[in-house]
C-alpha positions in Angstrom: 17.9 32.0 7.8 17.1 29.2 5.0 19.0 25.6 5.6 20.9 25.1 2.4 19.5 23.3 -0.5 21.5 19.9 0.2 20.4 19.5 3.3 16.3 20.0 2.4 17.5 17.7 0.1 18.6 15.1 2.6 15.4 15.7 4.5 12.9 15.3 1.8 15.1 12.2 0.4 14.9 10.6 3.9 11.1 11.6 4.8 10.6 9.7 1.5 11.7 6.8 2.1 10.2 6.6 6.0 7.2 7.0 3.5 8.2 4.1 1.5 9.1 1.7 4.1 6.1 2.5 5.9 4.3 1.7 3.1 5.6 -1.9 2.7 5.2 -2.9 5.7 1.7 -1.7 5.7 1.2 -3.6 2.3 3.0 -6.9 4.2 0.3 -6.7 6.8 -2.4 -7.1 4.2 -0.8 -9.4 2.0 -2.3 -12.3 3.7 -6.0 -11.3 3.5 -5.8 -10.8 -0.6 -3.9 -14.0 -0.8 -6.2 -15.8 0.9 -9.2 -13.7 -1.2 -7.5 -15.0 -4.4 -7.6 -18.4 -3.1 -11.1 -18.2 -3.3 -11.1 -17.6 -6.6 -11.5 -13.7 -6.9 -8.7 -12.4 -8.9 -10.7 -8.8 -10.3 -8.9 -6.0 -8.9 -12.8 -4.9 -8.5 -13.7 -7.9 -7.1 -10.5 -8.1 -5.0 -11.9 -4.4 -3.2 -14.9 -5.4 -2.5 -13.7 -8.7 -0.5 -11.1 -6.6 1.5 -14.7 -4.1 2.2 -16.6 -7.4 3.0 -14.2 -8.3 5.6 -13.8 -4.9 6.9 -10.1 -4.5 6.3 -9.7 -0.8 6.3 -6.9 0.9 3.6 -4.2 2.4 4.7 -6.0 6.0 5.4 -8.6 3.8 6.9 -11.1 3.7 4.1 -12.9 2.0 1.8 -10.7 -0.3 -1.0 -11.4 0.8 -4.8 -9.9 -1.0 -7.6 -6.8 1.2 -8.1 -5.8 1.3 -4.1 -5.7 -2.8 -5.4 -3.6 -2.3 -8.1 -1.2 0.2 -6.0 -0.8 -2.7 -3.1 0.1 -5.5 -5.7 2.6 -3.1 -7.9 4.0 -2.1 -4.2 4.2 -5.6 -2.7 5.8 -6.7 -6.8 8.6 -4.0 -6.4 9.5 -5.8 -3.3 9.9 -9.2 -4.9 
């Protein structure tokens, strides 16, 4: 027997935002390491990337950073205030 559409509803609305919150506090814990890369002067998403690579700081999926992964971490870390 299905579970009735409001209550997949609830479930996906509150796996979301375990998603979401996870995701901030993951962006929190590498706020630090691009502020202090800014402080240095780089300020590229690019160039941004390639210091978090330099200093091995893994992305959240544990890969390499590309520009856009960047951007995503600044917009998510913005939305926060």
């Amino acid at each position: 027997m299905r579970m009735p559409m409001e209550q997949r509803l609830d479930g996906h609305r509150r796996g979301l935002e375990t998603r979401r919150a996870g995701s901030r506090d993951w962006a929190k814990s590498v706020w630090a390491d691009v502020q202090s890369i800014r402080n240095e002067g780089v300020t590229s998403l690019t160039g941004i990337a390639a210091a978090l690579n330099e200093r091995a700081i893994p992305t959240r999926r544990g890969g390499n950073w590309q520009a856009v992964q960047v951007k995503r971490l600044l917009a998510t870390l913005d939305a926060q205030g």
